[in-house]
PyMOL Python script that loads the backbone (N, CA, C, O; Angstrom):
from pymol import cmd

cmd.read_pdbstr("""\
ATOM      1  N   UNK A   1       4.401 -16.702 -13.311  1.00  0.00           N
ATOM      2  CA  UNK A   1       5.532 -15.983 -12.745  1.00  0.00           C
ATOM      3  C   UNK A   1       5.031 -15.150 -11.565  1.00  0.00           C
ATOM      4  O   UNK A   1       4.073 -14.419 -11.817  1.00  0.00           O
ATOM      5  N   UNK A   2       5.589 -15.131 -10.133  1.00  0.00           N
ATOM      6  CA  UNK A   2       5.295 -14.660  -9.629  1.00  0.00           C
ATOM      7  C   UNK A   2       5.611 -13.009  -9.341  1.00  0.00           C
ATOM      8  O   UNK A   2       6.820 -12.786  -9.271  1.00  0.00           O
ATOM      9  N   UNK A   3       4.839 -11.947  -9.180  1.00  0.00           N
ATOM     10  CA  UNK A   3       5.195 -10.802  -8.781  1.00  0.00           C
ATOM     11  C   UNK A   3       6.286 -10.143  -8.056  1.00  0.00           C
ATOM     12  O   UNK A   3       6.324 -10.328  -6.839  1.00  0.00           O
ATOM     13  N   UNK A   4       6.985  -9.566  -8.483  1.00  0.00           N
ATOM     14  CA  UNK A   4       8.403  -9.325  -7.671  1.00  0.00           C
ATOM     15  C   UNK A   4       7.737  -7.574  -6.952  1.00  0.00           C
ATOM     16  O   UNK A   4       7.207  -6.733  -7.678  1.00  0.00           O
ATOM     17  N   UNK A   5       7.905  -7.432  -5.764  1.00  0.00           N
ATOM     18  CA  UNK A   5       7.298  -5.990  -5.259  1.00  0.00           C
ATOM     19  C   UNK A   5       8.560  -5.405  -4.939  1.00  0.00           C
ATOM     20  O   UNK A   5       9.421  -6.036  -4.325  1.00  0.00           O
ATOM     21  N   UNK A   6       8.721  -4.152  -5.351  1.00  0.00           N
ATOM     22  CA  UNK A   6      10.178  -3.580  -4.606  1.00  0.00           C
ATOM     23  C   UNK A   6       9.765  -2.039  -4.141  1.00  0.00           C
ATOM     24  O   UNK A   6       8.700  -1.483  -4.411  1.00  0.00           O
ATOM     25  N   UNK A   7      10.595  -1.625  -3.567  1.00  0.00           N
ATOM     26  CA  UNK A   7      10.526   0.050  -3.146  1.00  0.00           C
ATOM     27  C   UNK A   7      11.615   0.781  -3.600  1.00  0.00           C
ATOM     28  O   UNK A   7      12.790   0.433  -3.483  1.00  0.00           O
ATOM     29  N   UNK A   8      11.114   2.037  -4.241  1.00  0.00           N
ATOM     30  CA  UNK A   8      12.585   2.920  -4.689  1.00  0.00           C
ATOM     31  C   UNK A   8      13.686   3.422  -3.530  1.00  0.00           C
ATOM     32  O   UNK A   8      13.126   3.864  -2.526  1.00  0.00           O
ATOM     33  N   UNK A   9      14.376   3.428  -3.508  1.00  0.00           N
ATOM     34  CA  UNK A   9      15.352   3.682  -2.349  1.00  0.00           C
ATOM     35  C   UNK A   9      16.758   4.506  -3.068  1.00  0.00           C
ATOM     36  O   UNK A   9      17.022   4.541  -4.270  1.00  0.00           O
ATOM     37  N   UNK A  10      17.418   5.037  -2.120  1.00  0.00           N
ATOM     38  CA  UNK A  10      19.251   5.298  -3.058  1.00  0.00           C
ATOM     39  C   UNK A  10      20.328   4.994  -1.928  1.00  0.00           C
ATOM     40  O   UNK A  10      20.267   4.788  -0.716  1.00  0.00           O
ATOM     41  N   UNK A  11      21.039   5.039  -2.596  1.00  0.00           N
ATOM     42  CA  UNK A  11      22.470   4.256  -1.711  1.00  0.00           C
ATOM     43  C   UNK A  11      22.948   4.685  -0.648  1.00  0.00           C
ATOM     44  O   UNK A  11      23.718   3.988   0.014  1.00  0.00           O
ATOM     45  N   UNK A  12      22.572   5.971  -0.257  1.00  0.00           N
ATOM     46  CA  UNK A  12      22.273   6.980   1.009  1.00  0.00           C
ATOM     47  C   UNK A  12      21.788   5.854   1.899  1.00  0.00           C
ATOM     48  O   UNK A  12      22.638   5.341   2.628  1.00  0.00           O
ATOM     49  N   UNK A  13      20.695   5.448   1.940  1.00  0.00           N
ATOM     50  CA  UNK A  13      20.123   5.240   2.612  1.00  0.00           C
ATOM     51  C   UNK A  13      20.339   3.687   3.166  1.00  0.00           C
ATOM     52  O   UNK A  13      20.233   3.359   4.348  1.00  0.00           O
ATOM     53  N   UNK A  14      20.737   2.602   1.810  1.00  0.00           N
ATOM     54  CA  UNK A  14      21.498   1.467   1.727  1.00  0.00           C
ATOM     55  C   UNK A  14      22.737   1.654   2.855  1.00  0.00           C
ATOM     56  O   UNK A  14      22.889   0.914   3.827  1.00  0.00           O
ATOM     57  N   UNK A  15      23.563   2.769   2.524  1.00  0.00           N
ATOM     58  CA  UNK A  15      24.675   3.135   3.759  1.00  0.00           C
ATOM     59  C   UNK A  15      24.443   2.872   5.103  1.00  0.00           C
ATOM     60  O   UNK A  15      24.954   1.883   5.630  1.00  0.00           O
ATOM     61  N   UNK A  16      23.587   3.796   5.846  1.00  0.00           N
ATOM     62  CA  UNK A  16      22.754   3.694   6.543  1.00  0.00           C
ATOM     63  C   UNK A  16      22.221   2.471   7.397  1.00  0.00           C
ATOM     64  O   UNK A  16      22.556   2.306   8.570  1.00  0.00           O
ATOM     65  N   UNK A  17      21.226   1.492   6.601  1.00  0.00           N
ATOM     66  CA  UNK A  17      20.855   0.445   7.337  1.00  0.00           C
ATOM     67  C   UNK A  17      21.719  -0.237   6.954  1.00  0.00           C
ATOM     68  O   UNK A  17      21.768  -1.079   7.851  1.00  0.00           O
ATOM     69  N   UNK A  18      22.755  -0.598   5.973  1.00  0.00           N
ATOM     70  CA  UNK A  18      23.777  -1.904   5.936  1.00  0.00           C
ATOM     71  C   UNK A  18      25.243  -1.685   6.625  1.00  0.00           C
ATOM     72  O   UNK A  18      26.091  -2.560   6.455  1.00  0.00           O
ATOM     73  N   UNK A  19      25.569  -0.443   7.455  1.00  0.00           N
ATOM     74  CA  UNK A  19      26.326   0.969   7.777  1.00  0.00           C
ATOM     75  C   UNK A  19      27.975   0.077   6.998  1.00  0.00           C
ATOM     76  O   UNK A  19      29.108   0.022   7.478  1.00  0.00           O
ATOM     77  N   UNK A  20      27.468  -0.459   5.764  1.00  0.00           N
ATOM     78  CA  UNK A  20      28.418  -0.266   4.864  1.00  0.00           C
ATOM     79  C   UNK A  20      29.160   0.673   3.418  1.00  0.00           C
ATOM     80  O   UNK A  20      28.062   0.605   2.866  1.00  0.00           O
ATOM     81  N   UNK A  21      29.664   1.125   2.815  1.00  0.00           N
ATOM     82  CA  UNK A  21      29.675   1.951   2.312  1.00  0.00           C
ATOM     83  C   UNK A  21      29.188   1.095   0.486  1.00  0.00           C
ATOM     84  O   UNK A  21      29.637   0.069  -0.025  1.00  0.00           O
ATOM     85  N   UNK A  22      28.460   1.778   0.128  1.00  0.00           N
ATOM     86  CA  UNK A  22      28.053   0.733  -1.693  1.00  0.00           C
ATOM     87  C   UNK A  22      28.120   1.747  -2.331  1.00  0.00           C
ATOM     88  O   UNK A  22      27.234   2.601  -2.381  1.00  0.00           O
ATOM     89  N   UNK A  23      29.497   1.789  -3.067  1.00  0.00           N
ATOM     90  CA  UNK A  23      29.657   2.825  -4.086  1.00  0.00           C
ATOM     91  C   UNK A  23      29.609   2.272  -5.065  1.00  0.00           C
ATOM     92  O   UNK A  23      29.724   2.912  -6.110  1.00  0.00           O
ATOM     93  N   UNK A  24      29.347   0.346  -5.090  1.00  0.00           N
ATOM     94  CA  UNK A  24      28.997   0.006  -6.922  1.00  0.00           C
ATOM     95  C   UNK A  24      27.896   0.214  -7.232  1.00  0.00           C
ATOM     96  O   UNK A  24      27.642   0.019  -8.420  1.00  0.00           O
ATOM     97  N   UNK A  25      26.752   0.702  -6.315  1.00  0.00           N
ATOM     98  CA  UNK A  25      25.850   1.056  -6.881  1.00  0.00           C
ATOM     99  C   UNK A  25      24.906   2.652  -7.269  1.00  0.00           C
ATOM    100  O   UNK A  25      24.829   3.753  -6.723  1.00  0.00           O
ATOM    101  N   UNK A  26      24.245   1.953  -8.621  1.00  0.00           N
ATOM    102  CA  UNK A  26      24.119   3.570  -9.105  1.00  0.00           C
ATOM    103  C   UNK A  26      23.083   4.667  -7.633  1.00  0.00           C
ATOM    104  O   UNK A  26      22.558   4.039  -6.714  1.00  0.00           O
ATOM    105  N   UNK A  27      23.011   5.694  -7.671  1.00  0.00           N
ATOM    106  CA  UNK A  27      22.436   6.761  -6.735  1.00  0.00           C
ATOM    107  C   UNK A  27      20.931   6.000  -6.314  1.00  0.00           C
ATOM    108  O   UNK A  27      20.728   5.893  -5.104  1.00  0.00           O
ATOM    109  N   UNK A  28      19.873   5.469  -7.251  1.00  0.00           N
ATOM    110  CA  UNK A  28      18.580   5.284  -6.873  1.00  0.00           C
ATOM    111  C   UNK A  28      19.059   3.760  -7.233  1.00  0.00           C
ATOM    112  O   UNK A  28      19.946   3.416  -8.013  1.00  0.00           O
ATOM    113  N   UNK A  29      18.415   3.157  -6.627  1.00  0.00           N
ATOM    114  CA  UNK A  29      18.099   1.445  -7.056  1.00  0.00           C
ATOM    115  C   UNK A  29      16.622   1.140  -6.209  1.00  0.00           C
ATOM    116  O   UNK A  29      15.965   2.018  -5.651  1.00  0.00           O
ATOM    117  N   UNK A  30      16.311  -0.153  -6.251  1.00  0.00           N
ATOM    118  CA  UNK A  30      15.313  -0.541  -5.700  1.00  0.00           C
ATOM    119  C   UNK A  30      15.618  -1.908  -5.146  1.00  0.00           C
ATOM    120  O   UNK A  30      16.295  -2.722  -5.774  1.00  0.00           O
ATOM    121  N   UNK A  31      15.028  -2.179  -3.782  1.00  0.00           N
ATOM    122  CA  UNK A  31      15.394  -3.217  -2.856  1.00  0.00           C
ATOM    123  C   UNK A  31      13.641  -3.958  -3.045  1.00  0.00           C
ATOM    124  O   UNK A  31      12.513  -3.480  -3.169  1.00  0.00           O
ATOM    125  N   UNK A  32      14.273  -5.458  -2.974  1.00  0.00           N
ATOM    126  CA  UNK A  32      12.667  -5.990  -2.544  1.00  0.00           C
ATOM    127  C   UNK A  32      12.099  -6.317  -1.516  1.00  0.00           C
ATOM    128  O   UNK A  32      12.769  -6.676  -0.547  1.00  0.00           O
ATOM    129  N   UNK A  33      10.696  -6.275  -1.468  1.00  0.00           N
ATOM    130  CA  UNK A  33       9.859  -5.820  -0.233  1.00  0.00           C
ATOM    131  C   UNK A  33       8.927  -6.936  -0.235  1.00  0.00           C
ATOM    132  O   UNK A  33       9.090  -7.873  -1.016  1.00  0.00           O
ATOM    133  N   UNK A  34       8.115  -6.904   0.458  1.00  0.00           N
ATOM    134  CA  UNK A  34       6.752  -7.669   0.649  1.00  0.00           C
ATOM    135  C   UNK A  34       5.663  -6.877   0.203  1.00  0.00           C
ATOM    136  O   UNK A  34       5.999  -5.713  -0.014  1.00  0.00           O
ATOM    137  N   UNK A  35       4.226  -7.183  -0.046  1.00  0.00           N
ATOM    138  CA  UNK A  35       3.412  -6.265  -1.020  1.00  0.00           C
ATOM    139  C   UNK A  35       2.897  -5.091   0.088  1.00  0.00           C
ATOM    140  O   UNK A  35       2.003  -4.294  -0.194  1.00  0.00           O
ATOM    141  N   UNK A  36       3.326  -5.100   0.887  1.00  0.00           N
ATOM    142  CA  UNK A  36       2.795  -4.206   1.924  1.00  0.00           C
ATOM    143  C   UNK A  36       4.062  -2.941   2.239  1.00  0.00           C
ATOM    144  O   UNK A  36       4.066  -1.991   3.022  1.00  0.00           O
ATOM    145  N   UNK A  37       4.900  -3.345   1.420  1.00  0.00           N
ATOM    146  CA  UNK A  37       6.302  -2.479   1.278  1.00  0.00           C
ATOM    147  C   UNK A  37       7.209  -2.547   2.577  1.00  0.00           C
ATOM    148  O   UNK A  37       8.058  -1.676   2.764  1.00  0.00           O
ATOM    149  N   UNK A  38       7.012  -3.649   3.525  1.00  0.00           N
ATOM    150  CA  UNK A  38       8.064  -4.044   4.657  1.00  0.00           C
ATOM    151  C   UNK A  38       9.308  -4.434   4.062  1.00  0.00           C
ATOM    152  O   UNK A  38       9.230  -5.335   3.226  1.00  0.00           O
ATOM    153  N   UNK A  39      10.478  -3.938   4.317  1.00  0.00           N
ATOM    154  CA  UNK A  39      11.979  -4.491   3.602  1.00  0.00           C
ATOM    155  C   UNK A  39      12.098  -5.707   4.734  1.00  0.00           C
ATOM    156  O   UNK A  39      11.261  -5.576   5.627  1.00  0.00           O
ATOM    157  N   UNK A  40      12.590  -6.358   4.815  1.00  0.00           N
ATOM    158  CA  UNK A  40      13.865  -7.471   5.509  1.00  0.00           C
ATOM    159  C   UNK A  40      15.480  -6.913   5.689  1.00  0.00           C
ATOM    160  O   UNK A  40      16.386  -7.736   5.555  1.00  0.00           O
ATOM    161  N   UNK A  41      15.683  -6.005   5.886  1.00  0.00           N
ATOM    162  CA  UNK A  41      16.642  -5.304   5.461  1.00  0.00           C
ATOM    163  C   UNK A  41      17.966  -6.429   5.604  1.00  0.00           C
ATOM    164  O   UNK A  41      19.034  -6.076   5.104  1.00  0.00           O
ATOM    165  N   UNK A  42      17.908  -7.448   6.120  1.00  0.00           N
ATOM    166  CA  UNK A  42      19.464  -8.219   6.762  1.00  0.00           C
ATOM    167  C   UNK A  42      19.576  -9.453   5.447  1.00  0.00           C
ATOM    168  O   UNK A  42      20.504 -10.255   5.344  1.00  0.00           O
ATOM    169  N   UNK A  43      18.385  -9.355   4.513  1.00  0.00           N
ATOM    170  CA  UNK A  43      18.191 -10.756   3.493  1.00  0.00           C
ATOM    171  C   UNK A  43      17.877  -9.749   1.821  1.00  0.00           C
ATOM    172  O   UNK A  43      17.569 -10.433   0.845  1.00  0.00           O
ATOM    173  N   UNK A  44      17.958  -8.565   1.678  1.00  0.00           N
ATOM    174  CA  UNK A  44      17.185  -8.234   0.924  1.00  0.00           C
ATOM    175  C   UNK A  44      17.605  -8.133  -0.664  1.00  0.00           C
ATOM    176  O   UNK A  44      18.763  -8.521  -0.824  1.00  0.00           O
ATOM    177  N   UNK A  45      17.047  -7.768  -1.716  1.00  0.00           N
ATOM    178  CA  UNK A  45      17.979  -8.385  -2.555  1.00  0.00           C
ATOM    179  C   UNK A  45      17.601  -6.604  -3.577  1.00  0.00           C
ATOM    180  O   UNK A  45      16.526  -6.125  -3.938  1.00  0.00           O
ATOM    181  N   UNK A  46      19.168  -6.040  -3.750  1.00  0.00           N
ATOM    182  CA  UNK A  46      18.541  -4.266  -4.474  1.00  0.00           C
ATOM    183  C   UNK A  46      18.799  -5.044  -6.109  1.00  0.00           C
ATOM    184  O   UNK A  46      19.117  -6.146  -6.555  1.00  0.00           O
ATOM    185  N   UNK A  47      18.471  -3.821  -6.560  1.00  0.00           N
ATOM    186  CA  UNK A  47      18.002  -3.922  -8.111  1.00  0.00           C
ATOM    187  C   UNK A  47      18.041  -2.836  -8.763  1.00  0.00           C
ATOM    188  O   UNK A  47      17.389  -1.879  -8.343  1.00  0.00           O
ATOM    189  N   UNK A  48      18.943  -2.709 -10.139  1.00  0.00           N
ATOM    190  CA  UNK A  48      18.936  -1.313 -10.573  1.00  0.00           C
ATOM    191  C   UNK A  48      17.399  -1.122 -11.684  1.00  0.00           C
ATOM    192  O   UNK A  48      16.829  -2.176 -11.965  1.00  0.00           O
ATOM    193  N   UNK A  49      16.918  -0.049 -12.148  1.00  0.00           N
ATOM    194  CA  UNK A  49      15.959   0.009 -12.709  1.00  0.00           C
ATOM    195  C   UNK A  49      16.336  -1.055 -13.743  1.00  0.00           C
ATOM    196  O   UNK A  49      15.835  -2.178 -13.675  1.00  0.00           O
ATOM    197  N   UNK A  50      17.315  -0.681 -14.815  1.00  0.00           N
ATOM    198  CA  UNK A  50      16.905  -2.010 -15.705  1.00  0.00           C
ATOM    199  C   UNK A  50      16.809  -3.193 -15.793  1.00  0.00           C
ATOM    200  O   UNK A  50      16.473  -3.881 -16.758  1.00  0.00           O
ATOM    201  N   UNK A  51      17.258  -3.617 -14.245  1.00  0.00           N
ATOM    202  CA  UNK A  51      17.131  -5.462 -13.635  1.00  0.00           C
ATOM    203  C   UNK A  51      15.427  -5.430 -13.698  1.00  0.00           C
ATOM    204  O   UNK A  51      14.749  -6.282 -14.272  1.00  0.00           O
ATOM    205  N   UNK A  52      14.918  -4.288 -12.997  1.00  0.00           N
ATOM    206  CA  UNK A  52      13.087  -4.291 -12.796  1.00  0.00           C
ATOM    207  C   UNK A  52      12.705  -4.129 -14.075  1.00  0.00           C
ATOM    208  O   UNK A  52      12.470  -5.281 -14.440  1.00  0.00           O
ATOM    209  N   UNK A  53      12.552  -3.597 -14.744  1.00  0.00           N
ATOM    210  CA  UNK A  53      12.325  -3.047 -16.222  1.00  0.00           C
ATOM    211  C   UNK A  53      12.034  -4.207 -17.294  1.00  0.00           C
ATOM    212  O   UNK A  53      11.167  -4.355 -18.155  1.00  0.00           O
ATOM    213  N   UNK A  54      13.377  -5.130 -16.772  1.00  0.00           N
ATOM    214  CA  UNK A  54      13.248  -6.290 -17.450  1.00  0.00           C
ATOM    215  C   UNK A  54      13.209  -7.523 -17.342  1.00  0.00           C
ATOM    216  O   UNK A  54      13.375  -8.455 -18.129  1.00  0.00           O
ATOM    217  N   UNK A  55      12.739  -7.349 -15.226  1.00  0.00           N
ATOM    218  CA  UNK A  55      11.642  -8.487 -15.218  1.00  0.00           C
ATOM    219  C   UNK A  55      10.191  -8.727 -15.696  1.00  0.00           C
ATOM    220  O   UNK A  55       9.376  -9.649 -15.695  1.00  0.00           O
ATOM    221  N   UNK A  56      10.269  -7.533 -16.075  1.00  0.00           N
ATOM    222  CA  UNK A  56       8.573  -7.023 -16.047  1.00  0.00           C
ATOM    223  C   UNK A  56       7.938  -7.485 -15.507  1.00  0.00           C
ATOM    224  O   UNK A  56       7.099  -7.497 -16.407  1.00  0.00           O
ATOM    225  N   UNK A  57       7.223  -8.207 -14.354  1.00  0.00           N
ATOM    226  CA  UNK A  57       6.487  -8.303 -13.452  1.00  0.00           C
ATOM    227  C   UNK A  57       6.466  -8.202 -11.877  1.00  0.00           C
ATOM    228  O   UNK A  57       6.469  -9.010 -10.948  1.00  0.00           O
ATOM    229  N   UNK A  58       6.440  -6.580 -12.039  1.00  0.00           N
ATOM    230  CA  UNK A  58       6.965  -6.324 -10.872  1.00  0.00           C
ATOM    231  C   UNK A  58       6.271  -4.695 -10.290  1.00  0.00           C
ATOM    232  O   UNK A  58       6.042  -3.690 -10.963  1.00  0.00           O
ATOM    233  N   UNK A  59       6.100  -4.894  -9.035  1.00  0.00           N
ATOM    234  CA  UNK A  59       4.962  -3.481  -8.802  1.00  0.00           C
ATOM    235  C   UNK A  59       6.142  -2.868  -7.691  1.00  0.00           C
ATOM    236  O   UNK A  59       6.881  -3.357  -6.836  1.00  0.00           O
ATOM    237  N   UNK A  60       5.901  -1.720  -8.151  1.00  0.00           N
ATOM    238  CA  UNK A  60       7.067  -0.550  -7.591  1.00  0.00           C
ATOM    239  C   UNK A  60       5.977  -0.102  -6.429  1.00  0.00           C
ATOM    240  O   UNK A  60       4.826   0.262  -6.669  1.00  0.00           O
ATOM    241  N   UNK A  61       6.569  -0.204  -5.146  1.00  0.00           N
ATOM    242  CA  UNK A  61       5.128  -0.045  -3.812  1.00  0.00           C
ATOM    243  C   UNK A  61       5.151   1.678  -3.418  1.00  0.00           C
ATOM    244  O   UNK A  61       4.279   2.483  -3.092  1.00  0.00           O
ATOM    245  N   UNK A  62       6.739   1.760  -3.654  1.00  0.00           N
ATOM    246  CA  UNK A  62       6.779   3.615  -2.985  1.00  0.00           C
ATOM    247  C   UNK A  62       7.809   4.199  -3.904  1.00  0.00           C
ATOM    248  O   UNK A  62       8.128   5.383  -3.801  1.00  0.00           O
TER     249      UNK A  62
END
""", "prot")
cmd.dss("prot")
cmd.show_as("cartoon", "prot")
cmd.util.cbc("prot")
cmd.orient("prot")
């Protein structure tokens, strides 16, 4: 299974670079990254803690 890398982020900030408004999601989530913690921001795919939790293989970068 390969390693899933993500960065903690919150929907503030999701607002922001998608300058859409995401009120289905909870305050903190996590978006995935590359292992060097670069987002893709226009392809990226968020994740609430218990989606990560229970991939379990997965390294939280920031």
């Amino acid at each position: 299974m390969k390693t899933l890398y993500v960065i903690r982020t919150n929907k503030i900030e999701l607002q922001l670079k998608w300058k859409i408004p995401c009120t289905a999601f909870p305050f903190e989530v996590f978006v995935r990254s590359n292992s060097k913690g670069i987002v893709n921001w226009k392809k990226t795919t968020v994740y609430t803690l218990d989606e990560v939790v229970a991939r379990g293989n997965t390294k939280i970068i920031k």
